[in-house]
C-alpha atoms as one frame of an Amber mdcrd trajectory, in Angstrom:
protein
 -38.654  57.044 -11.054 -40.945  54.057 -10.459 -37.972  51.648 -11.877 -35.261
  53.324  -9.755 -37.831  52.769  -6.478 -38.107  49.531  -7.862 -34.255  48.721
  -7.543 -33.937  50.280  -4.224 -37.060  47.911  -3.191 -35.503  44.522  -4.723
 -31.684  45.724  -3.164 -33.255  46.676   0.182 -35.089  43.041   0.656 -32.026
  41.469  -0.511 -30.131  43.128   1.846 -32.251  42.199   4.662 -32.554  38.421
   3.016 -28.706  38.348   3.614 -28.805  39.911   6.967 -31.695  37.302   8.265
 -29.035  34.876   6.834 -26.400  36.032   8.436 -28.116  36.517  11.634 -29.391
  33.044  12.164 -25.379  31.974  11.218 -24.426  34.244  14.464 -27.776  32.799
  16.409 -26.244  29.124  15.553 -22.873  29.765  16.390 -23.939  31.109  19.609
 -26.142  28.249  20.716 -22.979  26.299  19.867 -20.881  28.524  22.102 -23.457
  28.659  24.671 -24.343  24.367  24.735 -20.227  24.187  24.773 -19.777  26.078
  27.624 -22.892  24.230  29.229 -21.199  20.822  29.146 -17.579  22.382  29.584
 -19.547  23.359  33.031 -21.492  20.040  33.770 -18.087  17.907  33.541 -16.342
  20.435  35.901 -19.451  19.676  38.145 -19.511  16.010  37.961 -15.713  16.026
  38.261 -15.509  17.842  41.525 -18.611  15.632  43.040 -16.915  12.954  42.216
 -13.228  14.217  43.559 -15.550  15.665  47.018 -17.099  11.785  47.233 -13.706
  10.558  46.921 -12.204  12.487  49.837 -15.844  11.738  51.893 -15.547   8.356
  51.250 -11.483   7.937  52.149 -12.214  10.729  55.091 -15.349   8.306  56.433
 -13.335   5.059  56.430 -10.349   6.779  57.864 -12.940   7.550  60.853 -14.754
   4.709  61.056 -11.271   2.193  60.841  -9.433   4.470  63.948 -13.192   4.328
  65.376 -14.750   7.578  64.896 -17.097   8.621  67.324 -19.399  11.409  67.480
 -20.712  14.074  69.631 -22.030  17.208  69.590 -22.245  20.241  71.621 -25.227
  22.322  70.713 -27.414  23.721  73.791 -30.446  23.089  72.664 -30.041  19.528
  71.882 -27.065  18.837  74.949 -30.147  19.888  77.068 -32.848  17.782  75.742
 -30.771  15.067  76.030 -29.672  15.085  79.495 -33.005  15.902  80.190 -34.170
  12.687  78.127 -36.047  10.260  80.668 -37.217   6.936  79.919 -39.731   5.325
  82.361 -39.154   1.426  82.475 -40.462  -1.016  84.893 -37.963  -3.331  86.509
 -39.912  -6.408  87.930 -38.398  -8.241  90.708 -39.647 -11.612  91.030 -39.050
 -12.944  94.986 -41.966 -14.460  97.217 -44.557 -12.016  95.428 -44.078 -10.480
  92.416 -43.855  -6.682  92.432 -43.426  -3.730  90.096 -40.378  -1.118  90.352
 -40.759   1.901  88.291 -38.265   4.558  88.507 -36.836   6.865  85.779 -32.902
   7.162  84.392 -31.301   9.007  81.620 -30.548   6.611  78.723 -26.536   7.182
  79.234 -25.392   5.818  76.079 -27.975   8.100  74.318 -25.411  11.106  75.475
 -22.589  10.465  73.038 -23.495   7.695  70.906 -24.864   9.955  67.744 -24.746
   8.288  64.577 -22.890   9.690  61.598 -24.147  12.820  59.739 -25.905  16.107
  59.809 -24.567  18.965  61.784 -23.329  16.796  64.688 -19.184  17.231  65.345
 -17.478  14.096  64.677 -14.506  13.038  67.403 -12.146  10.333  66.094  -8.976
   8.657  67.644  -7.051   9.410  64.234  -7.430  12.995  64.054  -7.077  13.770
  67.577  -4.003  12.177  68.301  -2.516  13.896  64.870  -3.743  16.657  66.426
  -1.935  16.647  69.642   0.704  14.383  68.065   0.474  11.554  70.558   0.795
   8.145  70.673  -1.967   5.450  71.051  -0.720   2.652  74.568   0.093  -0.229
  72.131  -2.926  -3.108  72.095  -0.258  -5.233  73.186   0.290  -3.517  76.682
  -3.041  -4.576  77.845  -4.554  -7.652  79.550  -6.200 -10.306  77.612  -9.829
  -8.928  79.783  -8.266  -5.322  78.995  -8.346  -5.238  75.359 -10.563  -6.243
  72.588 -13.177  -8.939  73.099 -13.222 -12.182  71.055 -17.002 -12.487  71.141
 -20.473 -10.466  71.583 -21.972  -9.396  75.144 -24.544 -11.646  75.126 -25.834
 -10.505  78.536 -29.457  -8.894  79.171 -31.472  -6.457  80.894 -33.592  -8.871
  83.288 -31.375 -11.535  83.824 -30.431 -13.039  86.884 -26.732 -14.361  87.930
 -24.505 -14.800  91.262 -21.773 -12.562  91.621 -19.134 -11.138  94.095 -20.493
  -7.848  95.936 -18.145  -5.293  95.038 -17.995  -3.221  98.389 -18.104  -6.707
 100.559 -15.370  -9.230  98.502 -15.746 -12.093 100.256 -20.024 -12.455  99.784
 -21.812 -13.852  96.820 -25.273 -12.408  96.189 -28.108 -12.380  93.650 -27.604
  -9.764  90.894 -29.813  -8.879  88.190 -29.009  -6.943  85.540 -30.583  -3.527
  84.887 -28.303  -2.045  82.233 -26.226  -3.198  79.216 -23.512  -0.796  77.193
 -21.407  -2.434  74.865 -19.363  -5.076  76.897 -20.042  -3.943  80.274 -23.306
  -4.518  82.454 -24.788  -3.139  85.665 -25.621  -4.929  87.932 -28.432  -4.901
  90.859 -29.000  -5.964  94.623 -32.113  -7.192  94.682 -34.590  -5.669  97.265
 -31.886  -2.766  97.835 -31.427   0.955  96.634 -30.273   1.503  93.116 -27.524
   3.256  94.357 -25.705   0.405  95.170 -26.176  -1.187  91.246 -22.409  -1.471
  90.137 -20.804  -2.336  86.462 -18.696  -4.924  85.663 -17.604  -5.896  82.366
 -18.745  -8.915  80.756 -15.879 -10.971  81.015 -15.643 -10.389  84.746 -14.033
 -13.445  87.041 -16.462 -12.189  89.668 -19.772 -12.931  87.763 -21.270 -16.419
  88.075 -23.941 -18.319  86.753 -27.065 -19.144  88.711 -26.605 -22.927  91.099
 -22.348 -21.828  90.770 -22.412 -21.159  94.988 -24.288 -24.359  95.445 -22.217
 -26.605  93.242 -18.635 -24.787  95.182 -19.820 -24.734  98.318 -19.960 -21.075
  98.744 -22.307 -19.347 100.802 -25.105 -17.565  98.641 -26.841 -13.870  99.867
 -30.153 -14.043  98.370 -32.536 -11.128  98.208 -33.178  -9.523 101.029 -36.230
 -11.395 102.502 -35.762 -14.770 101.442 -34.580 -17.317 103.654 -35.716 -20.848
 101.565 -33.590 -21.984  99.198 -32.415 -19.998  95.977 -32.455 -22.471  93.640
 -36.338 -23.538  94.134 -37.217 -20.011  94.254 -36.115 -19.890  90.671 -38.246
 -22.820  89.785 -40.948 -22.000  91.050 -41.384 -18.425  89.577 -39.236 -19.197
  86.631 -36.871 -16.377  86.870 -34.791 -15.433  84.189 -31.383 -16.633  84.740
 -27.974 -16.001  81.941 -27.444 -18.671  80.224 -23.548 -20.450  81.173 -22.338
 -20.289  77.616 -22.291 -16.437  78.188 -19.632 -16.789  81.386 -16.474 -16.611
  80.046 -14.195 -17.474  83.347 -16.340 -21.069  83.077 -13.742 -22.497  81.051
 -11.064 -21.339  82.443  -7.694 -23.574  82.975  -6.655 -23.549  86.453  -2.778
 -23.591  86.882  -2.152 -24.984  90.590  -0.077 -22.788  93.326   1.130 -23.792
  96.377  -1.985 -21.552  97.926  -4.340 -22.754 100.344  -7.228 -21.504 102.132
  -5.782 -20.473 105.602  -2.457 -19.626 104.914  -0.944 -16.210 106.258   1.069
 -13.898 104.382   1.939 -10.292 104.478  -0.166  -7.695 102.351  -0.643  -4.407
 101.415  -3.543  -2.528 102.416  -5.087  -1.146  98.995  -7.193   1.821 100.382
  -4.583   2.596 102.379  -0.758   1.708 100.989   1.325   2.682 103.736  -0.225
  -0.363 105.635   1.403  -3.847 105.307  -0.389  -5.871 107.499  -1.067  -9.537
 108.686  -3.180 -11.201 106.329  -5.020 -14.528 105.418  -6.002 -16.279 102.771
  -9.866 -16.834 103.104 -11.108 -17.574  99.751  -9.853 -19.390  96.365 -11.663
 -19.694  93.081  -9.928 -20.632  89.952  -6.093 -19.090  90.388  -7.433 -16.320
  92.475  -7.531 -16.324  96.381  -9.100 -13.860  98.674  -6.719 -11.750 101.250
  -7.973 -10.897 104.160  -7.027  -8.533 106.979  -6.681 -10.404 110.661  -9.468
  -8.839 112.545 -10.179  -6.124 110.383 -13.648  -5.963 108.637 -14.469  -7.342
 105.264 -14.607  -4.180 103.266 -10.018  -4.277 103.101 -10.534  -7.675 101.299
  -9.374  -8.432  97.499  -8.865 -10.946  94.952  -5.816 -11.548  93.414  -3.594
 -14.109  92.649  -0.219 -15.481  92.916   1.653 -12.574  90.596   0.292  -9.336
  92.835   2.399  -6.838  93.734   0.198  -6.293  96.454   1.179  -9.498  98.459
   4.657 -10.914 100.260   5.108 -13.918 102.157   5.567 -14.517 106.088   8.999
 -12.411 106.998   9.067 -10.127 103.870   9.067  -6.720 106.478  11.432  -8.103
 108.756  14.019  -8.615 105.744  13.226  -5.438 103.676  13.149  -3.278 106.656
   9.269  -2.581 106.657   7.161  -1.932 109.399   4.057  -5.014 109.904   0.840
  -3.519 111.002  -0.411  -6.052 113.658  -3.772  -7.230 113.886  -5.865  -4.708
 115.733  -6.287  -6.290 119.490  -3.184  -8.161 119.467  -1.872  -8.433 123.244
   1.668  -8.249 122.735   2.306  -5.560 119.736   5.914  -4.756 120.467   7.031
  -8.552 120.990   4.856  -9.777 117.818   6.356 -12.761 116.228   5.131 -14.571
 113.290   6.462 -17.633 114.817   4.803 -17.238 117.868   1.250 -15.839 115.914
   1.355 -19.166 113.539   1.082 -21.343 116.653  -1.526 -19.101 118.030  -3.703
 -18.894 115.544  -3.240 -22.833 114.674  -1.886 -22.010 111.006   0.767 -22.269
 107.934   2.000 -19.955 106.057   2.144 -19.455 102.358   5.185 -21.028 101.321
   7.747 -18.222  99.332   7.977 -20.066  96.563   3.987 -19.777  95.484   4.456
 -16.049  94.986   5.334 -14.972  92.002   7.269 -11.753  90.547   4.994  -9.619
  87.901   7.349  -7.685  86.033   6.384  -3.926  85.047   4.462  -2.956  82.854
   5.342  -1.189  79.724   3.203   1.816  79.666   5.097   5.406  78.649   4.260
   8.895  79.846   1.823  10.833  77.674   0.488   7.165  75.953  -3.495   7.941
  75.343  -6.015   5.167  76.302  -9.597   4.780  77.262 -10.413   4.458  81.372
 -13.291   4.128  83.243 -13.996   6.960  85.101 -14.207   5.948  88.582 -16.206
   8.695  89.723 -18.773   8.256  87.251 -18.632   4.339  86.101 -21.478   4.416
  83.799 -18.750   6.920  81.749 -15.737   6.183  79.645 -13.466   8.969  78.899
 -10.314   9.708  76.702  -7.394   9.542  79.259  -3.421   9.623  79.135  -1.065
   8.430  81.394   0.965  11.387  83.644   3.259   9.263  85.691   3.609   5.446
  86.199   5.525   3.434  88.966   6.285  -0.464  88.063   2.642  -1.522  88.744
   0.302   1.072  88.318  -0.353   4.304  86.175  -1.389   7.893  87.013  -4.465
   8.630  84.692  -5.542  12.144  83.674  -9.133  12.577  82.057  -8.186  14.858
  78.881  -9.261  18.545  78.648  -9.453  17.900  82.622  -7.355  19.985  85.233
  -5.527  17.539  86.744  -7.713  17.560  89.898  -9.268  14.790  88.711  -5.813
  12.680  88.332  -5.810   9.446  89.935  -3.610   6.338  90.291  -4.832   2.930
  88.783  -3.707  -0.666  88.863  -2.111  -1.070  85.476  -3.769  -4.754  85.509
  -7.459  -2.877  86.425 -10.216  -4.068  83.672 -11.021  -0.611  84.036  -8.711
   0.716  81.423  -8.677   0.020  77.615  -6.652   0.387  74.131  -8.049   3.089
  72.601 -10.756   2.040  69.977 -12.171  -0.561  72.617 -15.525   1.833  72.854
 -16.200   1.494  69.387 -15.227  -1.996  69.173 -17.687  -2.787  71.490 -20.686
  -0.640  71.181 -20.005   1.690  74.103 -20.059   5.405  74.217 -17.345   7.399
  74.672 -16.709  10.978  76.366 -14.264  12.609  74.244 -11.948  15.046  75.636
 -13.934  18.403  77.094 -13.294  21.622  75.314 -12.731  25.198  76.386 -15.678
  25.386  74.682 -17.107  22.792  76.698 -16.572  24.619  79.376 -18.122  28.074
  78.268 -21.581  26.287  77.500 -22.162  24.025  80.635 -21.441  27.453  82.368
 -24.270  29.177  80.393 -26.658  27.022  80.405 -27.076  27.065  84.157 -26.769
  23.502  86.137 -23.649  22.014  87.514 -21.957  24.276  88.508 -18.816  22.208
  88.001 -16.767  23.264  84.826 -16.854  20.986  82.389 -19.519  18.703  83.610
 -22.775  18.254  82.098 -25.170  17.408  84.893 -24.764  13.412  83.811 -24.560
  10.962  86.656 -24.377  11.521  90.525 -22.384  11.248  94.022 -24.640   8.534
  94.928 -25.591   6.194  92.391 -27.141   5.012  89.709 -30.866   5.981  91.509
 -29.771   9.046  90.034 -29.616   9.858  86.671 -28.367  13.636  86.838 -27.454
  16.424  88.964 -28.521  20.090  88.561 -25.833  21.471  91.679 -22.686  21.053
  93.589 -24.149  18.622  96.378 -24.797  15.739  93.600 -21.734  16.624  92.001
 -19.549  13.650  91.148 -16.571  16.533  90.534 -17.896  19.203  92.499 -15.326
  20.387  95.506 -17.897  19.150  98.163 -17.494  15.453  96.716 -14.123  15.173
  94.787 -11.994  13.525  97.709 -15.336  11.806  99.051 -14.981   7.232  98.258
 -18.349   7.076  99.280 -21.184   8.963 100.439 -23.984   5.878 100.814 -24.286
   4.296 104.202 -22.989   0.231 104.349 -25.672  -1.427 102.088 -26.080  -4.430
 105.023 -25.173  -2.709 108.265 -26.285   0.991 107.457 -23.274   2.666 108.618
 -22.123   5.957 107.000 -18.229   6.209 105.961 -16.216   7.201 108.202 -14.324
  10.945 107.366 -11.153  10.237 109.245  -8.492  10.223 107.699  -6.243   6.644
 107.382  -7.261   3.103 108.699 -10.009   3.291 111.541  -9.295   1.075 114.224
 -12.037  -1.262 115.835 -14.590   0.576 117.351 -13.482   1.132 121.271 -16.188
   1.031 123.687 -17.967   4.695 124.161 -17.596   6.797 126.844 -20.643   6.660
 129.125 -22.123   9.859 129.608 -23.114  10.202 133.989 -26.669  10.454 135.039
 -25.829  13.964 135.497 -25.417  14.795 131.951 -28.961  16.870 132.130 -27.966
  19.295 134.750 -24.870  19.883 132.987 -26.264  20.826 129.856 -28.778  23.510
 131.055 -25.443  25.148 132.470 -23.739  25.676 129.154 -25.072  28.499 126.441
 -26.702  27.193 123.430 -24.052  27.609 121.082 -21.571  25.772 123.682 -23.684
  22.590 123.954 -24.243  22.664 120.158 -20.310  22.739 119.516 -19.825  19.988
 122.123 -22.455  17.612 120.463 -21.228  18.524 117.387 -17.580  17.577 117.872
 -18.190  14.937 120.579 -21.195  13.234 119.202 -22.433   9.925 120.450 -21.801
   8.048 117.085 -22.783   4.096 117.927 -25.648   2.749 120.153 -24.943   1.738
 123.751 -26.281   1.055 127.364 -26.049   4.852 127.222 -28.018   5.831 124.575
 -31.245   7.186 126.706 -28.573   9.605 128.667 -26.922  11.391 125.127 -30.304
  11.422 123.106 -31.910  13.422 125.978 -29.111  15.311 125.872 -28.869  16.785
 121.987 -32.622  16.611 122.127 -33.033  19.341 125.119 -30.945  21.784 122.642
 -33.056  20.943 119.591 -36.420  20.192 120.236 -38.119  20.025 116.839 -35.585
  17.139 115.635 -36.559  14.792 118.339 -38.169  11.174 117.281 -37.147  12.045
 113.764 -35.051   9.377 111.859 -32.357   9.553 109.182 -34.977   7.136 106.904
 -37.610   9.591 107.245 -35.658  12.046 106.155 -34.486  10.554 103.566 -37.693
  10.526 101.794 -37.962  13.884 102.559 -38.303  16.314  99.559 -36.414  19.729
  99.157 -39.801  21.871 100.326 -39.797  19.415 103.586 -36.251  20.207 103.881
 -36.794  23.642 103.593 -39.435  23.776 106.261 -37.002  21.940 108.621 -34.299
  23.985 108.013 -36.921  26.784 109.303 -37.714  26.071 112.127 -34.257  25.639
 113.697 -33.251  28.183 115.617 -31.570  31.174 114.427 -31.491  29.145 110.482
 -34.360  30.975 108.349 -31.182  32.969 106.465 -30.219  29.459 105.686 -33.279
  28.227 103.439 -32.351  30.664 100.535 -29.075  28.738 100.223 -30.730  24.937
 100.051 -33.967  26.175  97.998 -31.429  27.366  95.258 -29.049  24.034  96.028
 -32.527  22.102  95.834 -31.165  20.046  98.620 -33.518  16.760  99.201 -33.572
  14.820 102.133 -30.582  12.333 100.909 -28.645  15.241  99.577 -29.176  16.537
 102.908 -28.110  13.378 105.091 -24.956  13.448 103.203 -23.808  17.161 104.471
 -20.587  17.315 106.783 -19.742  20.142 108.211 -17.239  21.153 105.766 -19.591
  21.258 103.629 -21.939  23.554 105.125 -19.315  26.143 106.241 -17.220  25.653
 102.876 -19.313  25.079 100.666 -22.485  26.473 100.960 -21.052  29.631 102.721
 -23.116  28.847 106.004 -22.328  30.664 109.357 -20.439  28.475 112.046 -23.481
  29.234 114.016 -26.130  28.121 112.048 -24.203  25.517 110.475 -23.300  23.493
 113.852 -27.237  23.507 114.583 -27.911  22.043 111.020 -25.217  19.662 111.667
 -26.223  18.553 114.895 -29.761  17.542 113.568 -27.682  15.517 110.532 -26.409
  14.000 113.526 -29.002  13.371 115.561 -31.648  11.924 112.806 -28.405   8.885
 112.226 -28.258   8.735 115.952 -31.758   8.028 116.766 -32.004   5.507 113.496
 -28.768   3.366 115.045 -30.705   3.863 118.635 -34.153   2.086 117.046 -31.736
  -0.786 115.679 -30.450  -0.986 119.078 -32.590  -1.157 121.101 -34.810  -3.388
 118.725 -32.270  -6.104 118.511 -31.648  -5.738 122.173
C-alpha cells in the first residue's frame, strides 16, 4: 500500500516538475511575444512622429516662404486685445519742455501673433489655393511699391521736415510717434493727434532736418515758435533722423523742360470731372507741384512729368473738353489761354516735357495688399474689381463691396502680396462669416465685420465702441474728413462737387429781431438751420442774436468747449434743450462725447440715430451755433 502511495507521490511531483517546466517555457515565450509586440509598437510610434515632423516642418516653411501670417479669432482674447492700452509719454521739446501722455492701442499687437498654440494661422499660399487666384505679379509694382532693399531705420522720437499731407505745398516739423514695419506716423507738433498721418519710409515727401534751409523752401515750425528752427535744435538737442536713413537723398534727377511758373491744364483729383487752369508752383527732384489758379491749397499735388493727371496749354480745346476757368475770372465765356498767358505775365509748359505713361498691367481678380484708406494704420488683403489704364478699383476681401474704392495704380499705398511680412507689418486677413457672427456678439461696433480698431477721426483715437466713430459705419462711409482745417479751423464742407470761393454773406437788416419773434419756434429753428450764418462778418452781432433768442442755454458757448466736453456733459446739454429729454437715451447708449458730437450733421441725427425732425433741427442748430460763435471770437479778435 505504502509503496503504491509511494509511486503515486514520486509520479505526482514529477508531473508537476514537468508542468513548472513547461510553464516557465510558455511564461518565456510570452515575454518574447509581449517585448516583440512592444518594439513592433515603439517603431510604428517613432515612424509616424517622424512622418507628422516631416509634414510640420514642409507645412511651416511652405507658410513662412509665401509669408504666413497669423491671427486668431477667439472672444476672449480679440477683446483683451483691442482693449490692450499702453500709456507712453511723448515729450515735445519746443521753447519749454513739456510732457504729453495719452493712451493708444498697440495696432500691430492686433494681428501680429507669433507661430503656435491654438491661434489660426492665415497664409498667402493656402488662401489663394483656396479661392484659386492669382497673386498681381512683383513685377507690376513700383520700385517704392514693392519690396524694400534695406531696413526702416526710422524711430519713435525723431524729428524730420516733411510735406503736410492735407496742405501739399507746406513743409513742417514732424516727429515720429509710431513705427510698423516700413511705414511711420508721423506728428504736427503742438497740434491734435488726429492729424498724425503715415507715410512709408521711402517717401519723396520726407526730409531730413536743415533740407528747407539748404533749398530755399519755406519751413512751418511748431506752432509757437517764431526764431529759427535750426538753433532751436541746438540748443535743446532734439533728436533729429539721421540722412543716411532718407532714401530720395540720392536720388538722380533727370531734367524736363518744367519750370516753376509754367501753366498747364490739369485734372482735379478730388474731383475728376474738373480740368482746370493750373500752375506749376513747386519742383523738387523730378517732381513739380500743380496748382489750381485761385483755388486754395488743399487741390494741390505732386507729380511729375509721366501723370496722367496733367496736359499741356490747348489739350481741351483739341480733345473737345470743357476748361474750368479760374474762379473770378472776368471774361469766362471769351477765356483764351493766349490772352490769360499775357495776363498773368507767364509761359507755358512746353508739350514736349509731358510725357505718355503707358497702362498698367494689372488683371481683374489679381490679389494684393492695400492700405486701407479709411483706416491707414491697417493693411488688408485686397483684389482688384475693375481697372481703367491708370488706376484700379480695390475691394477689401470678405468685404461687401461698399467699401470698394478707386486707387492710383502708381499709389505707394498698394503692395505685392507678401510685402507685410517682408517688412514686419501686420496684416488684416480677409474677414470671415464668422468674423462677422462674433463682432456682432460681442457687443461694440455695430458695423459688421469691424472690430472696434481705429476711428473717423484720427489717430487720438485708438478704438470705437459705436456707429458715430465708425470708420465703416453708414454715418461716416462717404465722409473724406470729419476734422476741422488743422491751420484755419474750418470744418469740411458737405456739398457736393468743387466749392467755389466763398461769396460775400448776405447781411441780415437791423430788423432781423422783430422778425424772428413773429415766426413759431419750429419755423425759426428750420430757417437757421438751413440758412445758417456759416463765416464771420460785419454782421455777425445781427445773426448771433438771432439763433440765440430761439436757444437760450447755447449762448456764449464755443465749439472748443465743447469739444472737451464728456458724454455726461453732453447728456446734460442735450437736456435742457427744449422739447430733447427723449433724445438723451439715444446719445447715453451712442456714448456721444463732445467731438463725436461736433461732428453730427443732420443726416445723421434724423438717419442715423432715428431722431425726430423736431428735436433734431434744435440739436443741430446748437452744432451750429457753438462753430458760429468760435469763427465770431476769431473774428472779431483779429479785427
Amino acid at each position: 500500500m505504502w509503496n503504491i502511495q509511494l509511486i503515486i507521490i514520486s509520479r505526482s511531483i514529477k508531473l508537476i516538475s514537468q508542468s513548472r517546466s513547461h510553464m516557465k517555457k510558455m511564461s518565456v515565450c510570452v515575454c518574447v511575444c509581449v517585448c516583440v509586440c512592444v518594439c513592433v509598437c515603439v517603431c510604428v510610434c517613432v515612424k509616424k512622429r517622424e512622418t507628422s515632423n516631416h509634414i510640420n516642418k514642409q507645412s511651416s516653411r511652405e507658410c513662412r516662404s509665401d509669408h504666413c501670417f497669423l491671427y486668431h479669432r477667439e472672444r476672449r482674447e480679440d477683446a483683451a486685445l483691442l482693449t490692450y492700452r499702453e500709456t507712453h509719454t511723448h515729450t515735445h521739446t519746443h521753447t519749454h519742455t513739456h510732457t504729453h501722455t495719452h493712451t493708444h492701442t498697440l495696432t500691430h499687437s492686433l494681428m501680429a501673433v507669433p507661430y503656435g498654440g491654438k491661434k489660426k494661422a492665415w497664409c498667402w499660399a493656402s488662401y489663394l489655393e483656396q479661392e484659386r487666384a492669382v497673386a498681381a505679379p512683383s513685377k507690376l509694382f513700383k520700385e517704392y511699391q514693392s519690396f524694400p532693399q534695406c531696413k526702416n531705420g526710422f524711430r519713435v522720437g525723431m524729428r524730420l521736415e516733411g510735406i503736410d499731407s492735407e496742405h501739399p505745398s507746406m513743409y513742417c516739423v514732424l516727429t515720429i510717434t509710431e513705427v510698423l514695419g516700413h511705414r511711420i506716423r508721423l506728428h504736427f507738433d503742438k497740434y491734435s493727434d488726429c492729424y498724425d498721418f503715415w507715410v512709408n519710409s521711402n517717401s519723396p515727401d520726407i526730409h531730413p532736418v536743415g533740407w528747407c534751409e539748404k533749398t530755399g523752401h519755406k519751413l512751418h515750425p511748431p506752432k509757437g515758435k517764431r526764431h529759427p528752427w535750426s538753433s532751436y535744435i541746438k540748443l535743446n538737442k532734439i533728436q533729429t533722423a539721421p540722412k543716411a536713413l532718407f532714401q530720395n537723398q540720392n536720388m538722380t534727377v533727370t531734367p524736363s523742360g518744367f519750370r516753376v511758373g509754367m501753366k498747364l491744364e490739369a485734372i482735379d483729383k478730388k474731383n475728376p470731372s474738373f480740368i482746370c487752369v493750373a500752375t506749376i508752383t513747386d519742383m523738387v527732384d523730378s517732381r513739380f507741384l500743380v496748382h489750381f489758379d485761385n483755388w486754395d491749397e488743399s487741390y494741390d499735388y505732386w507729380c511729375d512729368a509721366t501723370s496722367p493727371y496733367i496736359h499741356p496749354v490747348g489739350w481741351c480745346q483739341e480733345n473737345g473738353r470743357t476748361l474750368t476757368t479760374p474762379p473770378g475770372y472776368p471774361d469766362v465765356k471769351n477765356f483764351s489761354w493766349e490772352k490769360y498767358l499775357a495776363e498773368t505775365n507767364s509761359l507755358p509748359a512746353p508739350a514736349r516735357a509731358f510725357k505718355v505713361k503707358p497702362p498698367h498691367s494689372f488683371q481683374l481678380n489679381m490679389k494684393l495688399e492695400v492700405v486701407d484708406k479709411r483706416n491707414p494704420a491697417l493693411i488688408r488683403v485686397a483684389t482688384v474689381v475693375h481697372t481703367d489704364d491708370h488706376r484700379l478699383r480695390i475691394h477689401f476681401d470678405g468685404w461687401t463691396d461698399e467699401y470698394d474704392y478707386w486707387i492710383d495704380a502708381d499709389s505707394p499705398d498698394i503692395h505685392p502680396a507678401g510685402w507685410c511680412a517682408k517688412t514686419g507689418h501686420p496684416l488684416q486677413p480677409p474677414i470671415t462669416p464668422q468674423d462677422m457672427f462674433e463682432t456682432s456678439e460681442q457687443g461694440g461696433c455695430p458695423t459688421p465685420g469691424c472690430k472696434g480698431v481705429g476711428h473717423i477721426k484720427g489717430a487720438r483715437y485708438s478704438g470705437h465702441h459705436s456707429a458715430v466713430g465708425c470708420p465703416y459705419s453708414d454715418i461716416n462711409l462717404n465722409k473724406d474728413s470729419v476734422l476741422p482745417d488743422r491751420l484755419s479751423g474750418e470744418m469740411p464742407g458737405s456739398g457736393v462737387g468743387r466749392p467755389r470761393r466763398a461769396e460775400p454773406s448776405a447781411e441780415i437788416s437791423a430788423d432781423a429781431n422783430d422778425e424772428v419773434s413773429s415766426l413759431t419756434l419750429q419755423q425759426a429753428l428750420h430757417q437757421s438751420v438751413f440758412m445758417p450764418c456759416s463765416s464771420p462778418s460785419p454782421s455777425m452781432p445781427h445773426c448771433w442774436d438771432q439763433h440765440s433768442k430761439l436757444l437760450p442755454t447755447v449762448a456764449g458757448i464755443t465749439a472748443s468747449k465743447v469739444a472737451a466736453w464728456s458724454v455726461d456733459e453732453v447728456i446734460e446739454f442735450i437736456q435742457g434743450l427744449p422739447g430733447c429729454k427723449e433724445q438723451v437715451r439715444t446719445f447715453r447708449e451712442e456714448q456721444i462725447d463732445g467731438e463725436a458730437f461736433l461732428l453730427l450733421t443732420q443726416v445723421d441725427l434724423v438717419k442715423i440715430l432715428s431722431i425726430k425732425l423736431g428735436p433734431a433741427l434744435k440739436i443741430y442748430n446748437s452744432i451750429l451755433m457753438f462753430k458760429t460763435t468760435e469763427n465770431s471770437n476769431v473774428y472779431f479778435t483779429e479785427g
